[in-house]
KELUM-857823 format. One line per 8 residues: number of its first residue (from 1); their letters; for each residue x, z, y of C-alpha. Coordinates in Angstrom, 2 decimals, always signed. Example, Ala and Ser with C-alpha at 12.3 -4.5 7.8 and 13.67 -1.06 7.14 Angstrom:
<sites>
1 = AS = +12.30:+7.80:-4.50 | +13.67:+7.14:-1.06
</sites>
This chain:
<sites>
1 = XXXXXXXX = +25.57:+13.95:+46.52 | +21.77:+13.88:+46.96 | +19.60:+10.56:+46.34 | +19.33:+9.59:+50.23 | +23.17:+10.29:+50.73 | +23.96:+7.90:+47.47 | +21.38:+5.07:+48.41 | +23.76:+5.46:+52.51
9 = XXXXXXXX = +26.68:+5.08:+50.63 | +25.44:+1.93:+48.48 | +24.41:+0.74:+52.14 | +27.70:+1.17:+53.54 | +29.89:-0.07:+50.84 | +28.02:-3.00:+48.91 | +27.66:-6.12:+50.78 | +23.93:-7.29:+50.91
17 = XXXXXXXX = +22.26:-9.74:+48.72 | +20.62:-11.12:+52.08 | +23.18:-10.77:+55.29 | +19.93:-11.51:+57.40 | +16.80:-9.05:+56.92 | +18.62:-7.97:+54.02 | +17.29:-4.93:+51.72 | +19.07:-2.44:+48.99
25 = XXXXXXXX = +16.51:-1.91:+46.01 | +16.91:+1.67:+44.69 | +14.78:+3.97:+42.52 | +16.76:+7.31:+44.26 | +14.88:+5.74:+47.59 | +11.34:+6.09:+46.84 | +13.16:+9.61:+44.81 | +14.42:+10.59:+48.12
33 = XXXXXXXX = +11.42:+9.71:+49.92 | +8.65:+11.53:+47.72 | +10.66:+14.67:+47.84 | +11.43:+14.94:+51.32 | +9.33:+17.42:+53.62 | +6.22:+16.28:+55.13 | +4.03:+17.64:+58.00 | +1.11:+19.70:+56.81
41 = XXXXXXXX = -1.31:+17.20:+56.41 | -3.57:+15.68:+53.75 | -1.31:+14.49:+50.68 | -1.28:+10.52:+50.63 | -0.11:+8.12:+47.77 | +3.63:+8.08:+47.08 | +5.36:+5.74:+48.84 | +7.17:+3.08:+47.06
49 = XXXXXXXX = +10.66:+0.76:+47.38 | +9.41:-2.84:+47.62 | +11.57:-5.42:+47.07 | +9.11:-8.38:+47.41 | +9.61:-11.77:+49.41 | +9.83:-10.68:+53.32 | +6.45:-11.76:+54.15 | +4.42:-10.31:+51.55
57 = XXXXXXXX = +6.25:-7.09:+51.77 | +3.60:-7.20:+55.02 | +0.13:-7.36:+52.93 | +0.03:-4.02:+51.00 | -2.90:-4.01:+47.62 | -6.06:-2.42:+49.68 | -6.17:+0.42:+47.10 | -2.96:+1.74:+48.98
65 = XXXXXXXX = -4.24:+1.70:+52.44 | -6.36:+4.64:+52.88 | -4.15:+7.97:+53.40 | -3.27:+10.18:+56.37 | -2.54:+8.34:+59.25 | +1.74:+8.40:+59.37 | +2.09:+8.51:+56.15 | +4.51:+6.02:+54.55
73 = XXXXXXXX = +2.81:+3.17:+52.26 | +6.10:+1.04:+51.21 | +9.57:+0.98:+52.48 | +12.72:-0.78:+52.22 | +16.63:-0.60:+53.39 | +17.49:-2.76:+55.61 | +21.15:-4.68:+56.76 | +21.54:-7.17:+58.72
81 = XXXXXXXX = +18.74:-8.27:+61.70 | +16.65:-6.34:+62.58 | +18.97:-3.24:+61.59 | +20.59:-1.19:+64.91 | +24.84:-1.15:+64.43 | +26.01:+2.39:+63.53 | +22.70:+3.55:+61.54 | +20.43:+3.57:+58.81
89 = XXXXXXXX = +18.30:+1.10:+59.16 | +14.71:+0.61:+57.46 | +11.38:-1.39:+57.00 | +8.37:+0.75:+56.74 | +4.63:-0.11:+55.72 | +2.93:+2.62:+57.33 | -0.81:+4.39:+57.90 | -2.51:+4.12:+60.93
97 = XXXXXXXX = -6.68:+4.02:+62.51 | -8.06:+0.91:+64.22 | -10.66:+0.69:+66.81 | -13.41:+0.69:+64.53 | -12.17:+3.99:+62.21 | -11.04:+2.10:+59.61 | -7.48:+2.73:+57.89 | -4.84:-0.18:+58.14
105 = XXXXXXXX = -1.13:-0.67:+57.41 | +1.02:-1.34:+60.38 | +4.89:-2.79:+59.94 | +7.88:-1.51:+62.08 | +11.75:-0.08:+61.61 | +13.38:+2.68:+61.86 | +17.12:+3.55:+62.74 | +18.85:+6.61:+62.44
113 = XXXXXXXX = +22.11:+7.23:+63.67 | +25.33:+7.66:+61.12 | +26.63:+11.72:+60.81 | +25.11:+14.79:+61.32 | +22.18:+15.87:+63.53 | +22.17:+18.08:+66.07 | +20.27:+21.26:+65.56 | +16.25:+21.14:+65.43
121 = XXXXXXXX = +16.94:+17.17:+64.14 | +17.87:+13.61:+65.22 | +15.69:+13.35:+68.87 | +13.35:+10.56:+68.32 | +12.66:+7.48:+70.57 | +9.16:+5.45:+69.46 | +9.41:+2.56:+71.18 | +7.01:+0.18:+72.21
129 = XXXXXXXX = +7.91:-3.73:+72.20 | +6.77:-6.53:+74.80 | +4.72:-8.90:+74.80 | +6.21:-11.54:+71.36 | +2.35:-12.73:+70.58 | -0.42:-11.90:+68.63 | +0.33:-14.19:+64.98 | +1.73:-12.25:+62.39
137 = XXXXXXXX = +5.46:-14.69:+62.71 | +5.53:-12.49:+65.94 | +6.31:-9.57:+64.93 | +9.37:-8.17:+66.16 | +10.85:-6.37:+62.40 | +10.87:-10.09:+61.03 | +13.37:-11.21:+63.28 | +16.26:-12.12:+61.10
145 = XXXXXXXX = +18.10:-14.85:+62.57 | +18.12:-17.26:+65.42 | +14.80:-19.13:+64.21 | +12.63:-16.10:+64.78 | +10.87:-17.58:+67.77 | +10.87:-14.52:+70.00 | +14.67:-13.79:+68.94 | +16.15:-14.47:+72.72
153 = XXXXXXXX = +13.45:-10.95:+73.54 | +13.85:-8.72:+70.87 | +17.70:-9.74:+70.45 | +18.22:-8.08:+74.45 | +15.96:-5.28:+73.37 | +17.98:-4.10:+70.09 | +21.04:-4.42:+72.47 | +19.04:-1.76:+74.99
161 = XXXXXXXX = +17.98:+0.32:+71.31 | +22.11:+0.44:+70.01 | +22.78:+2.25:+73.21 | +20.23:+4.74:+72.48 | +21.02:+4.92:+68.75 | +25.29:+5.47:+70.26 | +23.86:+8.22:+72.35 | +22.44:+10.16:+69.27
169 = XXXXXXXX = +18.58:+8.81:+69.39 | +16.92:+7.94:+66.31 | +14.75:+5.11:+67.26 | +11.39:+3.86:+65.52 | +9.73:+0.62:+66.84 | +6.57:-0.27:+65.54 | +4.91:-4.09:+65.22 | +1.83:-2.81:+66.53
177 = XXXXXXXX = -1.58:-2.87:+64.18 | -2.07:-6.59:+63.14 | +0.89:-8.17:+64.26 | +2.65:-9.27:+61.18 | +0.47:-7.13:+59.00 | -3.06:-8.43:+58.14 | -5.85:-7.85:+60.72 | -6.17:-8.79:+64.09
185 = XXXXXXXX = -3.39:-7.79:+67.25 | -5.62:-5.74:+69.57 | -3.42:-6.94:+72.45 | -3.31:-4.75:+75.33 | -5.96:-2.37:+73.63 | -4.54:+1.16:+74.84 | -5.49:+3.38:+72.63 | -4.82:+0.99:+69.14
193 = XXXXXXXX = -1.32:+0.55:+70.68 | -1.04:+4.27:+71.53 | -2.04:+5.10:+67.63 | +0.53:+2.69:+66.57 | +3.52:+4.31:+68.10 | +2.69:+7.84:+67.07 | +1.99:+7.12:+63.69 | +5.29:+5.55:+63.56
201 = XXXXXXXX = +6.63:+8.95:+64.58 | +5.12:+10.41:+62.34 | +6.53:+7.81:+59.58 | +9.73:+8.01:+60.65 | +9.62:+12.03:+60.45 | +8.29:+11.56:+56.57 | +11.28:+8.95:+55.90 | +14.19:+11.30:+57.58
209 = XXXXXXXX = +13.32:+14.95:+57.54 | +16.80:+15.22:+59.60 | +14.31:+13.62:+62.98 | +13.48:+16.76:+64.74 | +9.85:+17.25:+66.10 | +10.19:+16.29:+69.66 | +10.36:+12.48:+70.45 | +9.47:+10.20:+73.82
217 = XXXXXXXX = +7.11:+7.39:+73.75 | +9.24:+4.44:+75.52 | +7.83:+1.06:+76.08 | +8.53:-2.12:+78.02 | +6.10:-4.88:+79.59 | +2.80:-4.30:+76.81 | +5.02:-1.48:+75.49 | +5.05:+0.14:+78.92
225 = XXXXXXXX = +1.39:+0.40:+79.07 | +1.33:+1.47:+75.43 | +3.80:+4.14:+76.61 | +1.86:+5.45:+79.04 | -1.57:+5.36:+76.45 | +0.83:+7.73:+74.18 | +1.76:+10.22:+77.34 | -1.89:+10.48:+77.86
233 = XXXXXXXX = -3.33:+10.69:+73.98 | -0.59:+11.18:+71.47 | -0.10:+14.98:+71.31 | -3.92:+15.12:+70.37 | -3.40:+12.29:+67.92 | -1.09:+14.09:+66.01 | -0.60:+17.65:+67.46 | +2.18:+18.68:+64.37
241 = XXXXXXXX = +4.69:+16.59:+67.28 | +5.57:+17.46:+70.25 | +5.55:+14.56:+72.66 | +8.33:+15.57:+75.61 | +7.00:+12.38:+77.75 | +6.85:+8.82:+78.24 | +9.01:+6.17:+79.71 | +7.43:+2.71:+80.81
249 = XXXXXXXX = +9.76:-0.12:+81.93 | +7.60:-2.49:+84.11 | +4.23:-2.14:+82.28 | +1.21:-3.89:+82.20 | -1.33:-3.20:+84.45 | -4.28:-4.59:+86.52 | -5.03:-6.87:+84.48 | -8.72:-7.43:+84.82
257 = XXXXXXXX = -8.10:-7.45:+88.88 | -4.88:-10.24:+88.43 | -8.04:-12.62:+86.01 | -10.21:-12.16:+88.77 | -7.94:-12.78:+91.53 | -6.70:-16.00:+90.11 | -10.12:-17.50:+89.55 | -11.14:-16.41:+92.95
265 = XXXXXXXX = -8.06:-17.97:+94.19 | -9.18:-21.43:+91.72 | -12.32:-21.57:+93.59 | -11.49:-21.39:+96.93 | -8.65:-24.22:+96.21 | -5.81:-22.09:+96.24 | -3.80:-21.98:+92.82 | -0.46:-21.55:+93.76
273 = XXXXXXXX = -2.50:-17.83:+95.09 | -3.93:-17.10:+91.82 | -0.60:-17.94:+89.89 | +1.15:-15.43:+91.46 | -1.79:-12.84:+91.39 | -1.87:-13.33:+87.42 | +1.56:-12.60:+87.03 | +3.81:-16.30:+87.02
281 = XXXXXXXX = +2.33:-17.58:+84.12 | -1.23:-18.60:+82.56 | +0.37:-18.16:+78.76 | -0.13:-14.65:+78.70 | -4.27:-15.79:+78.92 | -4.64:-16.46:+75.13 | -3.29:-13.09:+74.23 | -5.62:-11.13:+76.09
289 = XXXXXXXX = -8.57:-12.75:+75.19 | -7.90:-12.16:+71.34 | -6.70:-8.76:+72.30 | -10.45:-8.00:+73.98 | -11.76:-9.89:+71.38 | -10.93:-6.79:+68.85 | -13.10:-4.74:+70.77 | -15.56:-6.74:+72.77
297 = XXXXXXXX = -17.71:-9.79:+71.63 | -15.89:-12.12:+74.32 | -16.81:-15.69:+74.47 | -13.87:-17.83:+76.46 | -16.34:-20.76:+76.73 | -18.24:-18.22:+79.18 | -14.99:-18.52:+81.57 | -12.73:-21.44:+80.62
305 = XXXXXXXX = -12.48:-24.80:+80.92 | -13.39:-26.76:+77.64 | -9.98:-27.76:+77.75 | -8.47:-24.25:+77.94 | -11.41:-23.00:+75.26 | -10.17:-25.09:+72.52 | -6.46:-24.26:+73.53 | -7.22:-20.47:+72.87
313 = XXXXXXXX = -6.45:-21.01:+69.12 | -2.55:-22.04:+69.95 | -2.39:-17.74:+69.99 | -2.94:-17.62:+66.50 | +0.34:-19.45:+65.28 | +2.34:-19.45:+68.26 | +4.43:-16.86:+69.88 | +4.85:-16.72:+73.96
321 = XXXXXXXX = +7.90:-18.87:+73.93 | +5.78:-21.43:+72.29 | +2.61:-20.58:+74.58 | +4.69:-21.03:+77.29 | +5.85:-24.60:+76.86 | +4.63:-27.65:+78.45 | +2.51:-29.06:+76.58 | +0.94:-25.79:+75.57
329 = XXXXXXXX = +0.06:-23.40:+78.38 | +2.94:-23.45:+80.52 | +1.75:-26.91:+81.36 | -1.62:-26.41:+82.94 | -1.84:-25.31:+86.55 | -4.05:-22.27:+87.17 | -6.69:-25.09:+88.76 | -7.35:-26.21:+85.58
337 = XXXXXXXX = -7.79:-22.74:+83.46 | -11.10:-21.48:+84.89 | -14.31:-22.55:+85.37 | -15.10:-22.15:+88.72 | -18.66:-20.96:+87.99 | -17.72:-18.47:+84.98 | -18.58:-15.39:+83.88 | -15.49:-12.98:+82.86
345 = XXXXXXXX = -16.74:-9.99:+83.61 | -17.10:-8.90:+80.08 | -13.06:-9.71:+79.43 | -12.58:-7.96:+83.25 | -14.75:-5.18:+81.49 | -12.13:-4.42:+78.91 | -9.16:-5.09:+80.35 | -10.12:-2.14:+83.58
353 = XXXXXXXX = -10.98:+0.16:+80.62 | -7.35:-0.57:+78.99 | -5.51:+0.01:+82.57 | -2.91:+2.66:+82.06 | -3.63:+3.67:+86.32 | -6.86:+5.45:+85.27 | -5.52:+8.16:+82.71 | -4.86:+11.30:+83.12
361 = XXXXXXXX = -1.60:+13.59:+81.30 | +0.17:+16.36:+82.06 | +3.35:+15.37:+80.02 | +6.16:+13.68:+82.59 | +6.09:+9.86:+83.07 | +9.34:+7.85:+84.21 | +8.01:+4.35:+85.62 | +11.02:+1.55:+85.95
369 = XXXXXXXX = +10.32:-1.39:+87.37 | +12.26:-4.70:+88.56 | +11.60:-5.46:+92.16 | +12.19:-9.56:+91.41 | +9.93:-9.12:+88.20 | +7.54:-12.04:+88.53 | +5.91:-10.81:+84.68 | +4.93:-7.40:+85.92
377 = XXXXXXXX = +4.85:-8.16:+89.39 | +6.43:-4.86:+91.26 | +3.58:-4.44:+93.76 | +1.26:-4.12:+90.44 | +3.18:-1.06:+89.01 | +3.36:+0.25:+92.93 | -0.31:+0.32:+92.76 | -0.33:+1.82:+89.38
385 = XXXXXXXX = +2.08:+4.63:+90.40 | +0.56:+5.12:+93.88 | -2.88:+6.02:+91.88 | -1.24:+8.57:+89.15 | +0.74:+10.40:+92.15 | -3.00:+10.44:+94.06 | -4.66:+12.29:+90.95 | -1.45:+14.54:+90.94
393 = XXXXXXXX = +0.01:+13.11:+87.69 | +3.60:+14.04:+86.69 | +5.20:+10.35:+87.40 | +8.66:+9.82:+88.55 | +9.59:+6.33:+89.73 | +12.43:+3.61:+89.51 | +13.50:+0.42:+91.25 | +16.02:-2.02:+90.56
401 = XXXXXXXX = +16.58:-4.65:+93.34 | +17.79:-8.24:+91.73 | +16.42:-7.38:+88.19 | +13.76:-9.09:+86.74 | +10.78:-8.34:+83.89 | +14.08:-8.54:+81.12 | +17.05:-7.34:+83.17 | +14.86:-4.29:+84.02
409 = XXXXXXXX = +16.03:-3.14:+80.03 | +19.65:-2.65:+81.35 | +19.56:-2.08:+84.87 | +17.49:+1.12:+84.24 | +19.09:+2.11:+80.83 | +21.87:+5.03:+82.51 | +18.89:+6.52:+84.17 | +16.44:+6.51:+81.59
417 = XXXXXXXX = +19.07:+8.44:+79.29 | +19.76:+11.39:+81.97 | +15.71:+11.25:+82.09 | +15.09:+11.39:+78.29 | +18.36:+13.84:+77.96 | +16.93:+16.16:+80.80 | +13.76:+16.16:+78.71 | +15.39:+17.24:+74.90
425 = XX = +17.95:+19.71:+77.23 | +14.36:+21.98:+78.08
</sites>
């Protein structure tokens, strides 16, 4: 029995210490994981088994940081939430690049189904979350129980991930950079999100040499946009994969026309307008102004009431649920968010240069989208598929009637597997 067989078998047959985000310390797992293959790049420190308190598991010693982007920086087993039923679940610390060049650690999980692989590996799923917030008690691999405050999301979402793990999919999901690890959450910042997911990839390759190669970027809401970012830009990120295409379940889009809608709609005395035009609620706001603030030098004062200014800072300890409660933002009518007068252009600015319609790919996209999705409203992703299809873009498209931004997981699950399956049968 090798070291990663005996450290599944201590998985499956001792009960863990912690039923919820639980973890299995074991020398033969950092054993297994410094001797398994690697992709031919530069050699990085050897990964280690860390059986710390959950949330400084998240804050790796700077000295371990630098490495090759993918490459693994701590790691631990995991049963219980967040695991996936029917596979081997795991935490990973791993490498990526922010916006500015600079190496940081990024958080997320990876499953692996039970048995053998099929030949040329496990096929591998990297999927991209929605929207849980921007504070690190957001991310979506700390979910352990019912308190986690995003738990009703990523709960439906792992149901949507054991289907795919059932069909034979290994599946990775990363936190995104700076969302539970230290750092900023570059929120809706394509190409950050984009780096995220393929480095996960890449991790999850270096974890389980039985993942094959190929793998599909799949994403919902801010994961659909990131989704479509890795269609356009991850097989020159890390060309050693081989990225078969991208799905996106109602993605993010137009955002910077939605801002400028609604305040046009505030000025000329028409909020219920504007509400709709930003997409049903104004909690989303805070989010993308510290996303753009990770790239930009944006100033909310320049566009917000001083009310709304000072209420900015709710983003950094509270996830949406909590944004989105009445005495947070989900209590302020879209009259009283701008200033009519204000200058956004330099948030508008980023947000058009983050809009997944503008890129260009020749790997296949699958768009699915709810046609009562009041999030992602369905005329948005219309407009965003309309525009690929234009510049001659490989993009296939779904509806759902009756679904909405979270029933759009299920609805479209059958036909995203004979998509994915159609693209690991070529």
């Amino acid at each position: 029995m090798s070291d990663i067989e005996a450290v599944r078998a201590q998985r499956s047959t001792r009960p863990s210490p912690r039923r919820r985000s639980g973890f299995v310390t074991a020398t033969a797992l950092a054993a297994a994981i410094v001797s398994s293959p690697v992709s031919a790049r530069p050699a990085a420190a050897t990964p280690v088994v860390d059986d710390s308190p959950d949330l400084s598991f998240y804050s790796a010693p700077d000295d371990r940081i630098p490495g090759p982007p993918g490459s693994i920086i701590q790691i631990r087993a995991v049963i219980g939430d967040p695991a996936l039923p029917n596979a081997r679940n795991y935490l990973l610390l791993y490498r990526s690049v922010d916006m500015h060049g600079m190496p940081v650690a990024v958080s997320g999980t990876v499953s692996v189904p039970q048995g053998s692989p099929p030949p040329g590996g496990w096929p591998l799923i990297s999927w991209a979350h929605g929207t849980t917030g921007v504070a690190d008690v957001c991310a979506p691999s700390l979910d352990s129980s019912e308190l986690y405050p995003a738990h009703d999301y990523t709960a439906l979402v792992r149901r949507v991930q054991a289907r795919w793990i059932a069909a034979g999919y290994a599946v990775a999901q990363t936190d995104y950079q700076g969302l539970g690890t230290p750092g900023p959450h570059g929120y809706l910042i394509g190409t950050a999100e984009q780096r995220a997911v393929t480095d996960m990839a890449r991790a999850a390759r270096e974890l389980e040499p039985e993942i094959g190669k190929r793998w599909v970027a799949m994403g919902h809401s801010q994961g659909g946009q990131a989704a479509i970012f890795a269609n356009a830009q991850a097989q020159e990120w890390a060309p050693e994969l081989r990225l078969l295409g991208a799905v996106a379940l109602a993605p993010a889009s137009h955002q910077g026309v939605g801002l400028q809608a609604a305040q046009l709609a505030t000025v000329a005395g028409i909020p219920s307008a504007g509400a709709s035009l930003a997409g049903e609620s104004t909690a989303f706001l805070p989010l993308i102004i510290r996303g753009a603030q990770t790239v930009a030098d944006i100033d909310p004062g320049r566009f917000l009431t001083a009310h709304t200014t000072a209420m900015v800072s709710l983003a950094d300890a509270s996830c949406i649920g909590g944004l989105r409660g009445p005495q947070a933002w989900g209590g302020l009518a879209m009259n009283e968010v701008f200033d009519s007068e204000g200058d956004m252009s330099a948030l508008t600015r980023v947000l058009d240069e983050n809009d997944p319609s503008a890129l260009t790919f020749t790997r296949p996209l699958l768009v699915l989208q709810g046609r009562d999705d009041t999030v992602v409203p369905a005329v948005a992703t219309d407009s965003l598929v309309a525009k690929q299809r234009l510049a001659g873009q490989p993009v296939q498209y779904r509806g759902y009637a009756g679904a909405d931004h979270r029933a759009v997981l299920e609805a479209s699950y059958d036909d995203a597997l004979l998509w994915v399956n159609a693209r690991f049968a070529d």
